[in-house]
mmCIF file as gemmi writes it, N, C-alpha and C atoms, coordinates in Angstrom:
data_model
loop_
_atom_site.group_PDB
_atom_site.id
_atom_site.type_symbol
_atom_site.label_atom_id
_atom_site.label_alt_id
_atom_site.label_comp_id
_atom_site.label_asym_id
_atom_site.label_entity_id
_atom_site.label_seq_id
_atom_site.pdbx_PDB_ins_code
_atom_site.Cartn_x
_atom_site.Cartn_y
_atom_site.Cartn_z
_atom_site.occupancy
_atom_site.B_iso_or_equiv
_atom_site.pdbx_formal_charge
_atom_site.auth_seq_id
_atom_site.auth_asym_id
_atom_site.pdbx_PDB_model_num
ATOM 1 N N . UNK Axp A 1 ? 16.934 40.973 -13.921 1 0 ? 1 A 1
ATOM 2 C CA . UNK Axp A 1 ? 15.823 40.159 -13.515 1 0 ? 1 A 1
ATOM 3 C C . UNK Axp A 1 ? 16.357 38.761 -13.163 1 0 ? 1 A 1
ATOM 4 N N . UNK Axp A 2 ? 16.05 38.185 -12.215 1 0 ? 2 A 1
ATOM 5 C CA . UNK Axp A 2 ? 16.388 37.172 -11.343 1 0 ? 2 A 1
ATOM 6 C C . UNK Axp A 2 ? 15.266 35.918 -11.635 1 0 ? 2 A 1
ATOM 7 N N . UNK Axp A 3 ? 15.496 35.008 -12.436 1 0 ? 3 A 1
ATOM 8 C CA . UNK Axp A 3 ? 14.584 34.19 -12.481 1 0 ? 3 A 1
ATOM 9 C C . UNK Axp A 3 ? 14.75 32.864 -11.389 1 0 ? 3 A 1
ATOM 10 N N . UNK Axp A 4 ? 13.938 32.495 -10.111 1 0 ? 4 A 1
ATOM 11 C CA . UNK Axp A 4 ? 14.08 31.37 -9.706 1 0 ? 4 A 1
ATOM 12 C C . UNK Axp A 4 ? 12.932 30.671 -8.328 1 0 ? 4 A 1
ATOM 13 N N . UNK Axp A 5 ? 13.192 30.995 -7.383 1 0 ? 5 A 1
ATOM 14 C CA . UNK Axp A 5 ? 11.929 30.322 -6.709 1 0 ? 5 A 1
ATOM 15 C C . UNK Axp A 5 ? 11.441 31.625 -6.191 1 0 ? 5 A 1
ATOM 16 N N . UNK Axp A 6 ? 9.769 31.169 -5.916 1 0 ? 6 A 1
ATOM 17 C CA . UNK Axp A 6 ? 9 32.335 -5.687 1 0 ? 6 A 1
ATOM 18 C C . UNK Axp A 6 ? 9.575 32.27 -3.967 1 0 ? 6 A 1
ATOM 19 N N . UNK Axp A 7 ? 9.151 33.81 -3.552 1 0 ? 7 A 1
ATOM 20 C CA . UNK Axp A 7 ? 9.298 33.996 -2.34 1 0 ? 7 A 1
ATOM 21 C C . UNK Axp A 7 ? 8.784 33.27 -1.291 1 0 ? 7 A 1
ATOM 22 N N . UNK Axp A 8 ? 7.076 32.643 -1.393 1 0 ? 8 A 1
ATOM 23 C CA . UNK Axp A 8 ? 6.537 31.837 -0.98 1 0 ? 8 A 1
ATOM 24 C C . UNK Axp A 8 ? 6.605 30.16 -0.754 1 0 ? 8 A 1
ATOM 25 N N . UNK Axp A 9 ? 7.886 29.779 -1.471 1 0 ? 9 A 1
ATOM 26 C CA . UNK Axp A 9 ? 7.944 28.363 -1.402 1 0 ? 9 A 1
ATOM 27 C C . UNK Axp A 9 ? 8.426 27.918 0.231 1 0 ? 9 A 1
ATOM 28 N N . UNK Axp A 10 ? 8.02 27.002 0.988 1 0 ? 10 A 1
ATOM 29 C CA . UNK Axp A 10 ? 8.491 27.021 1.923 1 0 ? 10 A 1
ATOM 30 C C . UNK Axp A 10 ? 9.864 25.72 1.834 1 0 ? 10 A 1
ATOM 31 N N . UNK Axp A 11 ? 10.694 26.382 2.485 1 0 ? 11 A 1
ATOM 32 C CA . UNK Axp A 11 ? 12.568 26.148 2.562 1 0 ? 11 A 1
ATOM 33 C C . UNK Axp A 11 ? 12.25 25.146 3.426 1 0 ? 11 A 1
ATOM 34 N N . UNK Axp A 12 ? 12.265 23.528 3.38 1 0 ? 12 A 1
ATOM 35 C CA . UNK Axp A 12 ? 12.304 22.31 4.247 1 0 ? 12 A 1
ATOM 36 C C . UNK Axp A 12 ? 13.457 22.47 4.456 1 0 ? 12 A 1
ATOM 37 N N . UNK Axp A 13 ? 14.608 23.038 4.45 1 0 ? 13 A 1
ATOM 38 C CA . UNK Axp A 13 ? 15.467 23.221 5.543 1 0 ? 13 A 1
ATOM 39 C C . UNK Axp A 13 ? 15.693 23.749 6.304 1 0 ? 13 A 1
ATOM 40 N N . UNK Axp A 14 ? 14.63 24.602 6.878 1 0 ? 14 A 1
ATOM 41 C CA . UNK Axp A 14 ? 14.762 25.802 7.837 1 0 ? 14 A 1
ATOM 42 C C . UNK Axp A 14 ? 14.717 24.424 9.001 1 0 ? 14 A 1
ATOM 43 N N . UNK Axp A 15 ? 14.381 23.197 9.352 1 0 ? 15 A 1
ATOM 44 C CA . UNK Axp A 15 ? 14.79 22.691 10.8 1 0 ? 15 A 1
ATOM 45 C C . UNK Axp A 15 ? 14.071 21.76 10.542 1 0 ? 15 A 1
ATOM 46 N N . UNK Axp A 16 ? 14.537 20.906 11.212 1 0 ? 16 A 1
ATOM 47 C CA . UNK Axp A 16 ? 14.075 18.87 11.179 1 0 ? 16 A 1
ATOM 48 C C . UNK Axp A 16 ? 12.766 18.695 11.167 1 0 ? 16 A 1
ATOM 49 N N . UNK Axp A 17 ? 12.148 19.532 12.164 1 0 ? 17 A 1
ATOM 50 C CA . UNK Axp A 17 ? 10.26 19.798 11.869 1 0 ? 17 A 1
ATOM 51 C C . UNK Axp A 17 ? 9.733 19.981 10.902 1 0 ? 17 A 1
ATOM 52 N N . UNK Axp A 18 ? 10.384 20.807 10.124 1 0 ? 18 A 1
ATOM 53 C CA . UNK Axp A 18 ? 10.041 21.473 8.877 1 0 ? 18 A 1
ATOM 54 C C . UNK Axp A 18 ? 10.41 20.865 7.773 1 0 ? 18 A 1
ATOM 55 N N . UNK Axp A 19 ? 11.107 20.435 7.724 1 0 ? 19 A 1
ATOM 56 C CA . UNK Axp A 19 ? 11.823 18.997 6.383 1 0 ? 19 A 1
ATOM 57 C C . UNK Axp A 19 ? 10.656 18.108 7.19 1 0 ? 19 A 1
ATOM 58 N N . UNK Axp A 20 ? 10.746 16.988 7.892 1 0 ? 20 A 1
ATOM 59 C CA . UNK Axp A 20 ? 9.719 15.809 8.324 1 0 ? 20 A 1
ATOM 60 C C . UNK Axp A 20 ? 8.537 16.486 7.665 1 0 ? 20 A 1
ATOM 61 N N . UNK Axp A 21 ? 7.74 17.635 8.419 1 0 ? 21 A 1
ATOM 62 C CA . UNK Axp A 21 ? 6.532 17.727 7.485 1 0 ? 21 A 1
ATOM 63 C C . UNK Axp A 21 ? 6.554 18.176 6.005 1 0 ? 21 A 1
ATOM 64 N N . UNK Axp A 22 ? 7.57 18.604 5.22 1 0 ? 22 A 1
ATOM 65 C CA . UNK Axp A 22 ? 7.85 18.544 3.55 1 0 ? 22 A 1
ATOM 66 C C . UNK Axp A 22 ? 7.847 17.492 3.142 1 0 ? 22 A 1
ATOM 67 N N . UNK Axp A 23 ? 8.571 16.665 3.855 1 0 ? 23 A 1
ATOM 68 C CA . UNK Axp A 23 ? 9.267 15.115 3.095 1 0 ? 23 A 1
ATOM 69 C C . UNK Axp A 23 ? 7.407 14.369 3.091 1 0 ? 23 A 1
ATOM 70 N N . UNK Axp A 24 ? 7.17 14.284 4.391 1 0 ? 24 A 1
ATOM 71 C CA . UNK Axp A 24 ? 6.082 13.16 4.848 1 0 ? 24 A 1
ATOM 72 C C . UNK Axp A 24 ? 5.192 13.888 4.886 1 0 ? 24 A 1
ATOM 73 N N . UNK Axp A 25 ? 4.367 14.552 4.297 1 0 ? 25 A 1
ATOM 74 C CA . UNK Axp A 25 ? 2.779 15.044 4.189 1 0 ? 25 A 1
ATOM 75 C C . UNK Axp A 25 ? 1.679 14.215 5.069 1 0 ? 25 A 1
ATOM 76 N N . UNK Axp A 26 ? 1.019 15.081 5.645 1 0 ? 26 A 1
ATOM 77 C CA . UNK Axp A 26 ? 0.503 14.128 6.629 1 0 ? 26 A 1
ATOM 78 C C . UNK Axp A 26 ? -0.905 13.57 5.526 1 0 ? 26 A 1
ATOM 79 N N . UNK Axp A 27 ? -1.933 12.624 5.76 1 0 ? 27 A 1
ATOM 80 C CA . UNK Axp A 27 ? -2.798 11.979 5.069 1 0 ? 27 A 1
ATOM 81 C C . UNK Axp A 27 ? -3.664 12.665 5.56 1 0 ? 27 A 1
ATOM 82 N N . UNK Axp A 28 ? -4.59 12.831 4.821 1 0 ? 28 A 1
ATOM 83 C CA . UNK Axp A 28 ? -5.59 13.42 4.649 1 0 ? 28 A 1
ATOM 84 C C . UNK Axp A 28 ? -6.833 12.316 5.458 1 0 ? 28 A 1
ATOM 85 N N . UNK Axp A 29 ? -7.304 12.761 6.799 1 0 ? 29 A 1
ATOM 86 C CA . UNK Axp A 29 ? -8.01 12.222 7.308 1 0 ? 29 A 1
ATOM 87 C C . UNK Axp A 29 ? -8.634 11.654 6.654 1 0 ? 29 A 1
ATOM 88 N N . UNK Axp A 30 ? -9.916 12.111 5.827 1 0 ? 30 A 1
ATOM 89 C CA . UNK Axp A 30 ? -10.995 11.64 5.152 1 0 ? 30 A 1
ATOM 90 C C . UNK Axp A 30 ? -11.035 10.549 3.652 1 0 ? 30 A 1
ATOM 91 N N . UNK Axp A 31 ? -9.673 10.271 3.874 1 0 ? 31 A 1
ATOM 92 C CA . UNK Axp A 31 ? -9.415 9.069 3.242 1 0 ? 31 A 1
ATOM 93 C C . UNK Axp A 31 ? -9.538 7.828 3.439 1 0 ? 31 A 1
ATOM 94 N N . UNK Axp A 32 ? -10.355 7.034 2.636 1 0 ? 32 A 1
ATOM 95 C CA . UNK Axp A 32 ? -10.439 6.008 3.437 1 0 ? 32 A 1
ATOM 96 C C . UNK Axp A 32 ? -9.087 4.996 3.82 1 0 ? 32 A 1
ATOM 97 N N . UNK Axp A 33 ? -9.428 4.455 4.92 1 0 ? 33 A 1
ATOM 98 C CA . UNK Axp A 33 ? -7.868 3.254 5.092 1 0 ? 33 A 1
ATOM 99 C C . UNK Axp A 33 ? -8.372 1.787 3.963 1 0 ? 33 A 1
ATOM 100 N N . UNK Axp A 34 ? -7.743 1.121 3.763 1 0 ? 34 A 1
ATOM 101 C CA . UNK Axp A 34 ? -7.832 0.191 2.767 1 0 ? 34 A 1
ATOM 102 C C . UNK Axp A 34 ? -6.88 -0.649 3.702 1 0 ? 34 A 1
ATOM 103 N N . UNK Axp A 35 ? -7.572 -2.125 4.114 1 0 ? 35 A 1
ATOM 104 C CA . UNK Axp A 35 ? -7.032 -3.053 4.629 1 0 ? 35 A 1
ATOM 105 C C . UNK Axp A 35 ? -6.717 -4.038 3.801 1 0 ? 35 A 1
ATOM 106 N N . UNK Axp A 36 ? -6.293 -4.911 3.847 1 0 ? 36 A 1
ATOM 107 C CA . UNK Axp A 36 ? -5.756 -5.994 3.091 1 0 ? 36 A 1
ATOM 108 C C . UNK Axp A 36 ? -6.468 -7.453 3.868 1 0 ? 36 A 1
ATOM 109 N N . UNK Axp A 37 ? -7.384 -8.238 2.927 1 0 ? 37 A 1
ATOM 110 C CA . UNK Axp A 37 ? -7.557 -9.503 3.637 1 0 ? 37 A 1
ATOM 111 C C . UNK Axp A 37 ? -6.82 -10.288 2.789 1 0 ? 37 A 1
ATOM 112 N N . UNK Axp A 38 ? -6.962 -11.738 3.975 1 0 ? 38 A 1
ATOM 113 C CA . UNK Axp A 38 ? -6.172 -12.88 3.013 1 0 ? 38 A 1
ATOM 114 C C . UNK Axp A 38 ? -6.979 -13.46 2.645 1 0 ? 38 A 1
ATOM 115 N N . UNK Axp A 39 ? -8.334 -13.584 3.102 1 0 ? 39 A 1
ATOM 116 C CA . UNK Axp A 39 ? -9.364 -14.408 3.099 1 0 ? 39 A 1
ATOM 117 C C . UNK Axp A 39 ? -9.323 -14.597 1.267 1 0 ? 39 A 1
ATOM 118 N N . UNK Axp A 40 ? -9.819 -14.135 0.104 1 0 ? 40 A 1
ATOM 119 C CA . UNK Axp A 40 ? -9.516 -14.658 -0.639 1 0 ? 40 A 1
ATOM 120 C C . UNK Axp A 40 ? -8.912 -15.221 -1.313 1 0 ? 40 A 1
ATOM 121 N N . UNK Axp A 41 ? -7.923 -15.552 -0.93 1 0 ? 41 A 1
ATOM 122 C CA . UNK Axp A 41 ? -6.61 -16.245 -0.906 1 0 ? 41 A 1
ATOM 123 C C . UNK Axp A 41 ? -6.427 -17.576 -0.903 1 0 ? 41 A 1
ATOM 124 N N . UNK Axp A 42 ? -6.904 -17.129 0.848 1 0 ? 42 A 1
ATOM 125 C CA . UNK Axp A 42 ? -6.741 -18.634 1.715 1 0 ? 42 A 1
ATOM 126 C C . UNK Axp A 42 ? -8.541 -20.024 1.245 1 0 ? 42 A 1
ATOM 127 N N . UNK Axp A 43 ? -9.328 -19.208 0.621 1 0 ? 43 A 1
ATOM 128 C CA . UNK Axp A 43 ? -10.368 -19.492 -0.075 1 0 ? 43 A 1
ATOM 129 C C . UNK Axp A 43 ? -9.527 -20.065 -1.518 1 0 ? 43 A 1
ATOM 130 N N . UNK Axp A 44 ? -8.985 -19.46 -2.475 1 0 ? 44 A 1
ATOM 131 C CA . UNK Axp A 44 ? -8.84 -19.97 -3.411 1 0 ? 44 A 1
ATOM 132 C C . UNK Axp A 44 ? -7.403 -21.288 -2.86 1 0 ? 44 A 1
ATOM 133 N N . UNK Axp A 45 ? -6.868 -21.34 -2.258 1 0 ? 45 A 1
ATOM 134 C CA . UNK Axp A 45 ? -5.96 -22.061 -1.997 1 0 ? 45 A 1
ATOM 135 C C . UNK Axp A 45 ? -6.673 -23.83 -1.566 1 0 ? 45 A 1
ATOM 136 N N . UNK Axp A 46 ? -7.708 -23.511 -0.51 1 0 ? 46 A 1
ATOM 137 C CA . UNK Axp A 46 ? -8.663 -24.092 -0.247 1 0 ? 46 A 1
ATOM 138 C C . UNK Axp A 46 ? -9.467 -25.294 -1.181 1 0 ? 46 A 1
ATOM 139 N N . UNK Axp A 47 ? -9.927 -24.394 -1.744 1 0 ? 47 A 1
ATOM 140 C CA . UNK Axp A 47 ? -10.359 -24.822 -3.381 1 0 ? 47 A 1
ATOM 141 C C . UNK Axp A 47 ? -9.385 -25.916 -4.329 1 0 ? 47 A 1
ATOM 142 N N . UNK Axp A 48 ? -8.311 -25.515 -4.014 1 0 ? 48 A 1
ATOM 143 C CA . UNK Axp A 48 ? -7.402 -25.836 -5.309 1 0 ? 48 A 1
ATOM 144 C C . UNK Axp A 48 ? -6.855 -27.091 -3.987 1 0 ? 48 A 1
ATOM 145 N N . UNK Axp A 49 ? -6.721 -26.993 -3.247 1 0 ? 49 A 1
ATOM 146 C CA . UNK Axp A 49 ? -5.798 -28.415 -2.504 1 0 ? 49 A 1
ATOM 147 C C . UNK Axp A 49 ? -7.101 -29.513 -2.782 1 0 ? 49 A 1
ATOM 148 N N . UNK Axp A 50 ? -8.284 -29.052 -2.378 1 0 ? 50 A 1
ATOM 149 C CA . UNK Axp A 50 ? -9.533 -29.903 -2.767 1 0 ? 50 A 1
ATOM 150 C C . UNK Axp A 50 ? -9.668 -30.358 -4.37 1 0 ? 50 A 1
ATOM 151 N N . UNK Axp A 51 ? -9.458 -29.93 -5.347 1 0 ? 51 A 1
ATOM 152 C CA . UNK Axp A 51 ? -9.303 -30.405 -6.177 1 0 ? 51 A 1
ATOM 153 C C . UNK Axp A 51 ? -8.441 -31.458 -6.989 1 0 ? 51 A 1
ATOM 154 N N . UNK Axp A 52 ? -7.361 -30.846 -6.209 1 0 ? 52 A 1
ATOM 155 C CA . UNK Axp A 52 ? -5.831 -31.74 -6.176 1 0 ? 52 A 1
ATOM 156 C C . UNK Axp A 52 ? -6.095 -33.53 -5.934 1 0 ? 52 A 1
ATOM 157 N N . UNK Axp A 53 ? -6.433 -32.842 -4.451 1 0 ? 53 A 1
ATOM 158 C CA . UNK Axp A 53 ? -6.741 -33.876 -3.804 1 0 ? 53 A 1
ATOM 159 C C . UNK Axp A 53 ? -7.978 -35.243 -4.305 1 0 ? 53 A 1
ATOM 160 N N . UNK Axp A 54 ? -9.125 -34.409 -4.518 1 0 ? 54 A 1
ATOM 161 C CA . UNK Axp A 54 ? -10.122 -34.974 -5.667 1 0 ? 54 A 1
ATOM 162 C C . UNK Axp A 54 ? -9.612 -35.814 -6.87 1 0 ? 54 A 1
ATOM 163 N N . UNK Axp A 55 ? -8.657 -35.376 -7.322 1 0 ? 55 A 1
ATOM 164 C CA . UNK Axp A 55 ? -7.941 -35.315 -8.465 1 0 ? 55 A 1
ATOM 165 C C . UNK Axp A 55 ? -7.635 -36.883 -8.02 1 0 ? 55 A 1
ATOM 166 N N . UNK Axp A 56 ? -6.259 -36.715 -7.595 1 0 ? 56 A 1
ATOM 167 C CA . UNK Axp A 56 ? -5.057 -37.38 -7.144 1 0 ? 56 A 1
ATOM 168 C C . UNK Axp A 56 ? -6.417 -39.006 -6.94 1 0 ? 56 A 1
ATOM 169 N N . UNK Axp A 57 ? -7.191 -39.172 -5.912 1 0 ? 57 A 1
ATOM 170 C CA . UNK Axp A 57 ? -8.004 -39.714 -5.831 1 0 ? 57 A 1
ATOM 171 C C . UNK Axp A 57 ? -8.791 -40.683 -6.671 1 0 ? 57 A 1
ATOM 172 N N . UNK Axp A 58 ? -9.469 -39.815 -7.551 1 0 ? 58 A 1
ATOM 173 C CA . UNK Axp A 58 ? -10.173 -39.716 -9.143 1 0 ? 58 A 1
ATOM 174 C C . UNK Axp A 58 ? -9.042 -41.125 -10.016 1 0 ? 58 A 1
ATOM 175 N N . UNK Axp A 59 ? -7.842 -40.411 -9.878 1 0 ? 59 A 1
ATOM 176 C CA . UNK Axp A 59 ? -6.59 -41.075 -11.039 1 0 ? 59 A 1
ATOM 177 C C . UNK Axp A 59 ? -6.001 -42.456 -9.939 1 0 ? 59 A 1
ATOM 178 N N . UNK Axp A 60 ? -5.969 -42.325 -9.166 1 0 ? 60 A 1
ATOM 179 C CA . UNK Axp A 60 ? -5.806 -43.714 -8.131 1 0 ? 60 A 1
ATOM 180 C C . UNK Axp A 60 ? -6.507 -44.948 -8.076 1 0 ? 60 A 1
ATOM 181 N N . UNK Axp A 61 ? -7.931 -44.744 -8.375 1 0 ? 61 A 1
ATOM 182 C CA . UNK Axp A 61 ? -8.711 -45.51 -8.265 1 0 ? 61 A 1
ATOM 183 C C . UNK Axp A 61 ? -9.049 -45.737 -9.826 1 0 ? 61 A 1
């Protein structure tokens, strides 16, 4: 008795097509995409130079 891979596994080395789609699974359409903003970011950054600035101001006078 031979214990080791089932007959059904598919061999990503049978050719460059076939490894690319093993390696890289394609995504599943119905996923959503997830973008990245900066906007809260550039909001808290915003905030904080204004305060600084407030600040700096505040202690000057």
């Amino acid at each position: 008795m031979v214990i080791g891979m089932p007959d059904t596994y598919p061999d990503p080395s049978g050719n460059t097509e076939a490894f690319r789609a093993f390696a890289h699974p394609a995504a599943e359409p119905s996923a959503p995409v997830k973008s990245s903003s900066n906007l809260p970011l550039v909001v808290a950054l915003v905030v904080a130079a204004v305060v600084v600035v407030g600040l700096i101001a505040w202690l000057a006078l």
